[in-house]
C-alpha positions as CSV (number, residue, x, y, z in Angstrom):
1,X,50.3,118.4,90.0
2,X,52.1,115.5,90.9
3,X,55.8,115.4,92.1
4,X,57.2,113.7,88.9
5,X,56.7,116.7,86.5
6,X,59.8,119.1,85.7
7,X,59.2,122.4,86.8
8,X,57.8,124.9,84.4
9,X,59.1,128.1,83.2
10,X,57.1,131.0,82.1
11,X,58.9,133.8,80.1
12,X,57.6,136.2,77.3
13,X,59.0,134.6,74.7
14,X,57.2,131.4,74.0
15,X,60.4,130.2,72.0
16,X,62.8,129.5,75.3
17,X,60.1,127.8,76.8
18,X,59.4,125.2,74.6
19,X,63.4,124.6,74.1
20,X,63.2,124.3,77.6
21,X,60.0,121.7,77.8
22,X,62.1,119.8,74.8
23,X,65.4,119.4,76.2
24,X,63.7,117.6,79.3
25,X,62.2,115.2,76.9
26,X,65.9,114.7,74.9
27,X,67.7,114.0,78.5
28,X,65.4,110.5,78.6
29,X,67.9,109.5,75.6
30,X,71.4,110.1,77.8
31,X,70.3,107.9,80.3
32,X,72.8,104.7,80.2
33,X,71.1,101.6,81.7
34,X,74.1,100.3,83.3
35,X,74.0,96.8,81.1
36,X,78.0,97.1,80.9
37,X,80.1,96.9,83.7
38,X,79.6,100.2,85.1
39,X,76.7,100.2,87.0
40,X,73.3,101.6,87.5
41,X,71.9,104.2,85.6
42,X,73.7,107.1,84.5
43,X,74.6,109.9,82.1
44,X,76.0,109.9,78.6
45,X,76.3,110.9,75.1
46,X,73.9,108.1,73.0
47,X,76.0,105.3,71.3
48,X,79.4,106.5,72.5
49,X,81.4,103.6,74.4
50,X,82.6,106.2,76.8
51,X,81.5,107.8,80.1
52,X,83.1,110.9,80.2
53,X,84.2,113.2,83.3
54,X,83.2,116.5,81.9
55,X,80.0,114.8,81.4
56,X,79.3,114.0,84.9
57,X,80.4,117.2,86.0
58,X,78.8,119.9,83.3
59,X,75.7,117.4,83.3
60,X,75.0,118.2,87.3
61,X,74.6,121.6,87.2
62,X,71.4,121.2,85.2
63,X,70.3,117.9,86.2
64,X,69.8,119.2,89.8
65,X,66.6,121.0,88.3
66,X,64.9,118.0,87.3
67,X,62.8,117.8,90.2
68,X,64.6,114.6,91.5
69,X,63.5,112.8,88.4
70,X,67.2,112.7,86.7
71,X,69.2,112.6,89.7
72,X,72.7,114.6,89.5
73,X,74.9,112.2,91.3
74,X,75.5,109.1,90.1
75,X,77.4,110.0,87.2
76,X,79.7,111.7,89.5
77,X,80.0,108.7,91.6
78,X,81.2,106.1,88.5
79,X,84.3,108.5,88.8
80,X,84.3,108.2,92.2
81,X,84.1,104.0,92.8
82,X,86.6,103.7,90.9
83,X,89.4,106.4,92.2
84,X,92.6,104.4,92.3
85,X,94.6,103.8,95.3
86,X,96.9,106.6,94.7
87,X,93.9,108.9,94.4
88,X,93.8,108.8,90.7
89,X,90.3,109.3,89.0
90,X,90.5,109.0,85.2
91,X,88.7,111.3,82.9
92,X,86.8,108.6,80.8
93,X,85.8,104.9,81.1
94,X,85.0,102.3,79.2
95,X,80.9,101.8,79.2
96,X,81.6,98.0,78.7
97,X,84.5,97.3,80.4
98,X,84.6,99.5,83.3
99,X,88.3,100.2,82.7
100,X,90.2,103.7,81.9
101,X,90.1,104.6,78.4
102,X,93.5,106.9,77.7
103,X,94.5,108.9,74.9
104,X,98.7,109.1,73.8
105,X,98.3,112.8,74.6
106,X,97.1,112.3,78.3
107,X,99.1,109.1,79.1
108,X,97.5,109.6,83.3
109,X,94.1,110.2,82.1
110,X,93.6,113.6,83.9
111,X,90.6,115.3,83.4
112,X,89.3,119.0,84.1
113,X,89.5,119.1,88.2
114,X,86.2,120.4,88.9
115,X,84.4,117.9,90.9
116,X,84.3,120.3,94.2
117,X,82.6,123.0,91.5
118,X,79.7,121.1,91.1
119,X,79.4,119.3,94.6
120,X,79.4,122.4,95.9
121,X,76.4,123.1,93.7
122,X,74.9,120.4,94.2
123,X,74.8,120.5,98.1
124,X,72.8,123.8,97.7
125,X,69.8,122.1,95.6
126,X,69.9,119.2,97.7
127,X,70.9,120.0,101.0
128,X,72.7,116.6,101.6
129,X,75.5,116.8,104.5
130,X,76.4,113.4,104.5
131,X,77.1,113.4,100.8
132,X,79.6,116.2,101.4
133,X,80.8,113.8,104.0
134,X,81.3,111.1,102.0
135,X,83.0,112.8,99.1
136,X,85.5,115.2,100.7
137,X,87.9,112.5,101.6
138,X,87.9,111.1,97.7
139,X,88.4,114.7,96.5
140,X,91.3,115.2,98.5
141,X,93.1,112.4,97.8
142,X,92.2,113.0,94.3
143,X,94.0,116.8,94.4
144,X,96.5,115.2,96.3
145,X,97.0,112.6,93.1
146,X,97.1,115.7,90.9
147,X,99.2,117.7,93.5
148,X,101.9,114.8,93.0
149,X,101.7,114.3,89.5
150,X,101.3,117.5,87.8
151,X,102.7,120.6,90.1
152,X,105.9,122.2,89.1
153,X,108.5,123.9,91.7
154,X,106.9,126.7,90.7
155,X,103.4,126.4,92.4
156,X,102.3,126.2,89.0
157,X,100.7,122.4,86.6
158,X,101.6,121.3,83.7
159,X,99.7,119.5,82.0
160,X,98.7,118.4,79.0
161,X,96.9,120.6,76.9
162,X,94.2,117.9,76.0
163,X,92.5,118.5,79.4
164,X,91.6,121.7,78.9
165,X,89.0,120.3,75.7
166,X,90.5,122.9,73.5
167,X,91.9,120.7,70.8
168,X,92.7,123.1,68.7
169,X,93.1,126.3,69.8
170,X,96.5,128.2,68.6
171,X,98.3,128.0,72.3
172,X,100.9,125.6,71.2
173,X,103.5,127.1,73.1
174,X,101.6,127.1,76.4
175,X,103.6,125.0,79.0
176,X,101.5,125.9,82.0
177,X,97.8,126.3,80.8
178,X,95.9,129.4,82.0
179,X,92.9,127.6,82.0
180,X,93.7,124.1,84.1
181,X,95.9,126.1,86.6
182,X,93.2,128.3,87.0
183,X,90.4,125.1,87.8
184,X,93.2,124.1,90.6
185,X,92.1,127.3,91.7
186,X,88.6,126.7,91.7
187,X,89.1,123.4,93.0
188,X,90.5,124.5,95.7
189,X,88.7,127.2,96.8
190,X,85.6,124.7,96.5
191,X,87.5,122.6,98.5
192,X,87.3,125.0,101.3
193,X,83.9,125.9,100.9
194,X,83.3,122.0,101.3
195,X,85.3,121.7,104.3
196,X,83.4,125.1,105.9
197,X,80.3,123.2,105.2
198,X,81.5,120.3,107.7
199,X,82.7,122.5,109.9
200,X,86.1,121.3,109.7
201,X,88.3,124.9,110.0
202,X,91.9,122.9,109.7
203,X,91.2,121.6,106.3
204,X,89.2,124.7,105.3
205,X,92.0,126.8,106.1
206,X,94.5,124.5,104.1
207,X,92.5,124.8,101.0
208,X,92.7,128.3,101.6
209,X,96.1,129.4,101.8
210,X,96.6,127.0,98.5
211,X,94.2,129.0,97.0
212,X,95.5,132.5,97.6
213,X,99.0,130.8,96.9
214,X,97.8,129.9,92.8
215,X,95.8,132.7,92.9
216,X,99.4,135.3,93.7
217,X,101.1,133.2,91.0
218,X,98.6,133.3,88.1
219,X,98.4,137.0,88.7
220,X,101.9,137.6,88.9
221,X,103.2,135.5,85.7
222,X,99.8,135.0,83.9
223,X,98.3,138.6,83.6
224,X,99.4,140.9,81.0
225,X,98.9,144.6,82.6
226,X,99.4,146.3,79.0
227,X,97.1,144.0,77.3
228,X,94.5,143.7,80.9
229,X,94.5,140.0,79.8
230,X,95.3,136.6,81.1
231,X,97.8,134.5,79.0
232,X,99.2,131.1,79.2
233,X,102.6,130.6,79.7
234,X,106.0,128.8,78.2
235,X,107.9,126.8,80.1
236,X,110.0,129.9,80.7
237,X,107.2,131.8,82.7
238,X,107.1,134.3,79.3
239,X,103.4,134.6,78.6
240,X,102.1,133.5,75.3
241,X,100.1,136.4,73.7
242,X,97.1,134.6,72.8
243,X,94.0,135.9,73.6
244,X,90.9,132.7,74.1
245,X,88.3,132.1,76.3
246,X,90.4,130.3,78.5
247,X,91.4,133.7,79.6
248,X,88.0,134.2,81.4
249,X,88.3,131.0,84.0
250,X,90.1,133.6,86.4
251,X,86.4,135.8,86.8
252,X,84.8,132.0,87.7
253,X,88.2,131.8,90.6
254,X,87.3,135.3,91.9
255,X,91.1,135.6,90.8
256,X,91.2,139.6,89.2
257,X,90.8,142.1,91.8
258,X,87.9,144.6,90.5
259,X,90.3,146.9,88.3
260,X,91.4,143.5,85.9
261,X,88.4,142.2,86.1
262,X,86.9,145.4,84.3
263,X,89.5,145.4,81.6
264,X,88.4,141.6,80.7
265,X,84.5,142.2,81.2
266,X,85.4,144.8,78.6
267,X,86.9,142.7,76.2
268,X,83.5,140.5,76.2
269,X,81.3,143.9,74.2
270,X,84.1,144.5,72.1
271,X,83.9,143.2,68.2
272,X,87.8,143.2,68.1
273,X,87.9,140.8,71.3
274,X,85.1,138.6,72.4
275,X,82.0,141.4,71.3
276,X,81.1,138.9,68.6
277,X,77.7,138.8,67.6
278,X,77.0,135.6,69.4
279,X,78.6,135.6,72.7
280,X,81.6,134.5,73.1
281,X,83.9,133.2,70.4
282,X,86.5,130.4,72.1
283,X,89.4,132.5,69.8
284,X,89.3,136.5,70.0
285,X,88.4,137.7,67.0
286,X,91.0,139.6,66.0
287,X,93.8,136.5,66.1
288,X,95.4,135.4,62.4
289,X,94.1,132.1,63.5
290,X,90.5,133.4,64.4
291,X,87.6,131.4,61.8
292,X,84.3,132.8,61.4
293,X,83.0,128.7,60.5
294,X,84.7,128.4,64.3
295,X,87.5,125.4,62.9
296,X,87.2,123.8,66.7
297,X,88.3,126.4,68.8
298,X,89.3,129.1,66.3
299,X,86.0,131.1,66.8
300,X,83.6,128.4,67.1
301,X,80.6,129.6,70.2
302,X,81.0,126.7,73.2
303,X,77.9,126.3,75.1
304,X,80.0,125.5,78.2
305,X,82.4,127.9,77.8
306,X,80.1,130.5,77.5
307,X,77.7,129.0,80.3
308,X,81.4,129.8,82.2
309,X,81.8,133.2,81.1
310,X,78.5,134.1,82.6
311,X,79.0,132.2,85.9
312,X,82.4,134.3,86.2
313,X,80.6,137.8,85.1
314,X,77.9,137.0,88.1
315,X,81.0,136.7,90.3
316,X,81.6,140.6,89.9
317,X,77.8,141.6,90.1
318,X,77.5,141.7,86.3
319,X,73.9,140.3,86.5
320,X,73.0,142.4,83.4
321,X,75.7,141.7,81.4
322,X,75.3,138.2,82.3
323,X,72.0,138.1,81.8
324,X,71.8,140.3,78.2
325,X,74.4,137.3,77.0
326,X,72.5,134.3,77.9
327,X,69.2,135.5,76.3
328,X,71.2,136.4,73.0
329,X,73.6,133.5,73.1
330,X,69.9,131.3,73.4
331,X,68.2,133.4,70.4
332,X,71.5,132.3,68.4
333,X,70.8,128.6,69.1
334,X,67.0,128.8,68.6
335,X,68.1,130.3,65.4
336,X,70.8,127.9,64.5
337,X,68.1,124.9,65.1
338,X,66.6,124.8,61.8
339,X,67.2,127.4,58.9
340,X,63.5,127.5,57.2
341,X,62.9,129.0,61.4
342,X,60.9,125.5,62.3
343,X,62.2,125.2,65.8
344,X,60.4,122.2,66.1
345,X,62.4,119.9,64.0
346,X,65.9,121.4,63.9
347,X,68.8,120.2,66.4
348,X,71.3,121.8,69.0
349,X,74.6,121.8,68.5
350,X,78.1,121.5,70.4
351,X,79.5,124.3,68.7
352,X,78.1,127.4,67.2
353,X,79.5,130.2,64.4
354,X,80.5,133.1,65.9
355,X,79.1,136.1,63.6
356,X,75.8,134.7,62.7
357,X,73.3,131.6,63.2
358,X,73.9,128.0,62.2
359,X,76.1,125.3,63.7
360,X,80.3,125.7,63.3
361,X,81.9,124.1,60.7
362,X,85.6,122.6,60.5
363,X,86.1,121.7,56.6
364,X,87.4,117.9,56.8
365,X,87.3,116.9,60.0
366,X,83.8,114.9,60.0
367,X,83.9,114.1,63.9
368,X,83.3,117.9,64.7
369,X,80.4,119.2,66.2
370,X,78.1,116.4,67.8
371,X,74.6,117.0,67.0
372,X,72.0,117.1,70.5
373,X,75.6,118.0,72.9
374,X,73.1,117.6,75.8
375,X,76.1,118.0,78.1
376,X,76.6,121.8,76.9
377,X,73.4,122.6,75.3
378,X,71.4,121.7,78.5
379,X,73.8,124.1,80.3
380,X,71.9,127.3,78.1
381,X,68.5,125.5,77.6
382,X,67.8,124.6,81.3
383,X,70.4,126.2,83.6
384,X,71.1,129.6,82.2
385,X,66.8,130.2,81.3
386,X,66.0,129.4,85.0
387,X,69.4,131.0,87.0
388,X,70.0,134.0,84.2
389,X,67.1,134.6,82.4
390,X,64.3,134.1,84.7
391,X,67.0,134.7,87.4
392,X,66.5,132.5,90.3
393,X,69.2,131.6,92.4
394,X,68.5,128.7,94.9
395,X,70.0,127.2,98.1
396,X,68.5,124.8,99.9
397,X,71.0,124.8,102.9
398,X,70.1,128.5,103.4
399,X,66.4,128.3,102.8
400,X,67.0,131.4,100.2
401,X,65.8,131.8,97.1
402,X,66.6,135.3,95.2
403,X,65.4,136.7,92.3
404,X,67.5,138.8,90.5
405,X,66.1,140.7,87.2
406,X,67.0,143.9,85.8
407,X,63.2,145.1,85.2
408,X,59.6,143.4,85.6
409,X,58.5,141.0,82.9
410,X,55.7,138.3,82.8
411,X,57.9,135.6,84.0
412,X,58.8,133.3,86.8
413,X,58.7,129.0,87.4
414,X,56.6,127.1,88.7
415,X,56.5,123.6,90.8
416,X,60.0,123.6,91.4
417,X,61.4,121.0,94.2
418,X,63.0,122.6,96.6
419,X,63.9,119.1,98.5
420,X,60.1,118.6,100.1
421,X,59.1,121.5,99.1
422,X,57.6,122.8,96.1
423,X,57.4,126.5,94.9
424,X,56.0,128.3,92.8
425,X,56.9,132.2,91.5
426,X,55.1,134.2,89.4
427,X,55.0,137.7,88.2
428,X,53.0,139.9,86.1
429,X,50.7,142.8,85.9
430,X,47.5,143.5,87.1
431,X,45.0,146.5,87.6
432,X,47.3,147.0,90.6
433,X,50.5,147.3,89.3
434,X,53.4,144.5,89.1
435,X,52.2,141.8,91.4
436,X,54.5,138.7,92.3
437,X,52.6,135.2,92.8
438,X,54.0,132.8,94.8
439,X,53.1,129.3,96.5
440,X,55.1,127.5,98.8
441,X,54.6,124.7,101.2
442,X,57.0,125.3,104.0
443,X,58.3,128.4,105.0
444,X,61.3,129.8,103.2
445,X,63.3,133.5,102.6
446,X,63.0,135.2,99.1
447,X,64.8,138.2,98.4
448,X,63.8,140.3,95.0
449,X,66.7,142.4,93.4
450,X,65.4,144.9,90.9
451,X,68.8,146.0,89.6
452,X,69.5,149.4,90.5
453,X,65.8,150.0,92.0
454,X,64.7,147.7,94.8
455,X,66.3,144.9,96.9
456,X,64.0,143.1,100.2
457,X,64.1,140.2,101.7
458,X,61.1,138.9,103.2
459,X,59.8,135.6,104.9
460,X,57.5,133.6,102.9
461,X,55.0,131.4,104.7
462,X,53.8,128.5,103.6
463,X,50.6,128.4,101.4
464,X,49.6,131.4,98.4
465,X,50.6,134.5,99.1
466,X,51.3,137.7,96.6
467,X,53.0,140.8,96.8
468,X,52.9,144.4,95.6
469,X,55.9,145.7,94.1
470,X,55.0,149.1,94.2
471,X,54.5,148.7,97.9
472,X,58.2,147.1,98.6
């Protein structure tokens, strides 16, 4: 095998591996040449004029699997070389000109603030120190920028609800946004995670306390104990009673203690709330505004969104909740691809119908629902099969890998790059019982968790080596 391949996926279904193998082949299409004025090659939507910053940021947490072949980074860093002296970073750019491109409804250009989210990520798949180094001091003038600009007295932002992405989603009387206040929070917290990494304690520490700080004031004025629900607010501090998936961010900021977090996990099984049959509507389903076509964010099924849903749920050890949605949010868009069931020649979607296969619709408004969304799709296609399905979870900086399934299936990847390392992990049954295959070529720790059953951690050398389940 050579070390330009993307790593392969085995799972029983033959279905998610083939969407899998495909979207690899579609990414080949997103990569912009740099003939404008931005530079170098990097990601994008085909034929849009735009480099967008929820691109760069959604795009890395998949693109980090490609083996090195479609590096994460430098779609981060056209953001980056061109932060403003101020510390401003603008959420779009013109391809051509280099400049910002602003909309009327976000005069400053702020986009969603969740660059330390995926540095963080990235630093465990690559392991890079110095790129840590290099990008703390841009993100903190950047929060500082947004710190300035966008906090109220309160502790609170307000900003405008174009950020958040959901056009138009019935929270019209939200002043302070559940869902941006609650990525400061993230941002934050990431920020200090970034800062431990470096060793730097002061600036960790600062990051800190601002996190606990939001975190005490979106719990005190943004949660709803009668409903167990996180709301938006007005620009009174009264809480707009609108139930959306924005209300889920909070699980992703480790914000709920464990008794609110149940109450909103709940929510996500139930057909009155978010129990839709394809996980999760953007709009509960029982709001007057809620749309079984979707109408934008009136029902409609957001690969991102729901990619963040289950990255919140694994924040409370809901691995087999988390892991029961993926695989029947990915059935929904293998069934949405093509309605005579030819997988082959159908398409993904940005948005999905809620209560039963086939791509959202929003009656007149021709400009909804980009066809081959690579930027969310990839999210369920790539990241979710190998981190949820499969279940590996990888960190470089540790020299961990963990498995975590809820019961023994043929399953498992193979030739992933783990830096300079490749590994390989494969499970299935022989005339002994369960075995788990692996190859390796350096040394690393890989700990099995078979929910509710067995949990070990054990060395693996370099070389081919198997074990026994039975015998853990």
């Amino acid at each position: 095998m050579t070390k330009r391949d993307f790593p392969k996926i085995h799972f029983y279904d033959q279905d998610f591996v083939d969407i899998y193998d495909k979207t690899w082949a579609w990414i080949q299409d997103y990569w912009n040449p740099g003939t404008g004025a931005i530079e170098g090659k990097f990601f994008s939507y085909p034929g849009s004029s735009i480099v967008q910053q929820a691109d760069a940021i959604f795009s890395s947490f998949f693109l980090v699997y490609s083996n090195r072949i479609f590096q994460a980074h430098p779609t981060l860093d056209v953001f980056y070389q061109r932060q403003e002296p101020n510390g401003a970073i603008r959420s779009a750019y013109n391809i051509e000109t280099g400049l910002p491109s602003l909309e009327k409804d976000n005069p400053e250009g702020l986009g969603i603030p969740l660059f330390a989210w995926a540095e963080f990520n990235l630093y465990h798949k690559s392991a890079n120190k110095k790129r840590v180094k290099d990008v703390l001091p841009i993100l903190h003038k950047y929060t500082e920028w947004i710190d300035g600009t966008f906090k109220k007295p309160n502790g609170l932002y307000r900003a405008p609800l174009l950020v958040t992405g959901m056009m138009n989603s019935p929270r019209e009387d939200a002043y302070y946004a559940m869902d941006f206040n609650t990525m400061m929070a993230i941002n934050v917290l990431y920020m200090s995670a970034l800062a431990d990494i470096l060793n730097d304690k002061e600036t960790s520490f600062q990051y800190k306390r601002q996190y606990f700080s939001l975190k005490t004031r979106i719990n005190t004025l943004m949660w709803d104990p009668e409903d167990g629900f996180y709301y938006d607010i007005d620009r009174y501090e009264k809480r707009v009673p609108v139930k959306t998936i924005a209300g889920y961010w909070p699980l992703l900021a480790e914000i709920p203690n464990d008794d609110k977090a149940e109450r909103i996990i709940e929510k996500l099984s139930d057909p009155a709330f978010f129990g839709a049959p394809h996980p999760f509507p953007s709009l509960a389903v029982s709001e007057k505004a809620y749309d079984e076509n979707g109408r934008g964010y009136r029902g409609s099924v957001f690969p991102h969104l729901t990619f963040m849903v289950i990255k919140g749920l694994e924040r409370y050890q809901r691995w087999d909740l988390a892991r029961e949605c993926a695989i029947r949010h990915l059935y929904f868009v293998l069934d949405s691809m093509s309605p005579d069931g030819n997988h082959h020649k159908g398409n993904l979607w940005e948005a999905y119908l809620p209560a039963r296969e086939g791509p959202a619709k929003w009656p007149g408004k021709g400009d909804f629902n980009r066809v081959q969304y690579l930027t969310y799709d990839a999210l369920s296609t790539i990241c979710l099969t190998i981190e949820n399905i499969v279940g590996l979870f990888i960190s470089l900086p540790r020299k961990t890998v963990d498995w975590i399934i809820p019961n023994l299936e043929i399953m498992g990847v193979e030739n992933l790059s783990l830096k300079k390392n490749m590994i390989t992990i494969l499970s299935n049954k022989s005339g002994r019982g369960w075995e788990i295959h692996m190859e390796s070529e350096k040394l690393y720790y890989f700990t099995i968790n078979i929910l509710g059953k067995k949990k070990k951690t054990l060395p693996i050398p370099s070389g081919k080596c198997s074990m026994l389940i039975d015998k853990l």
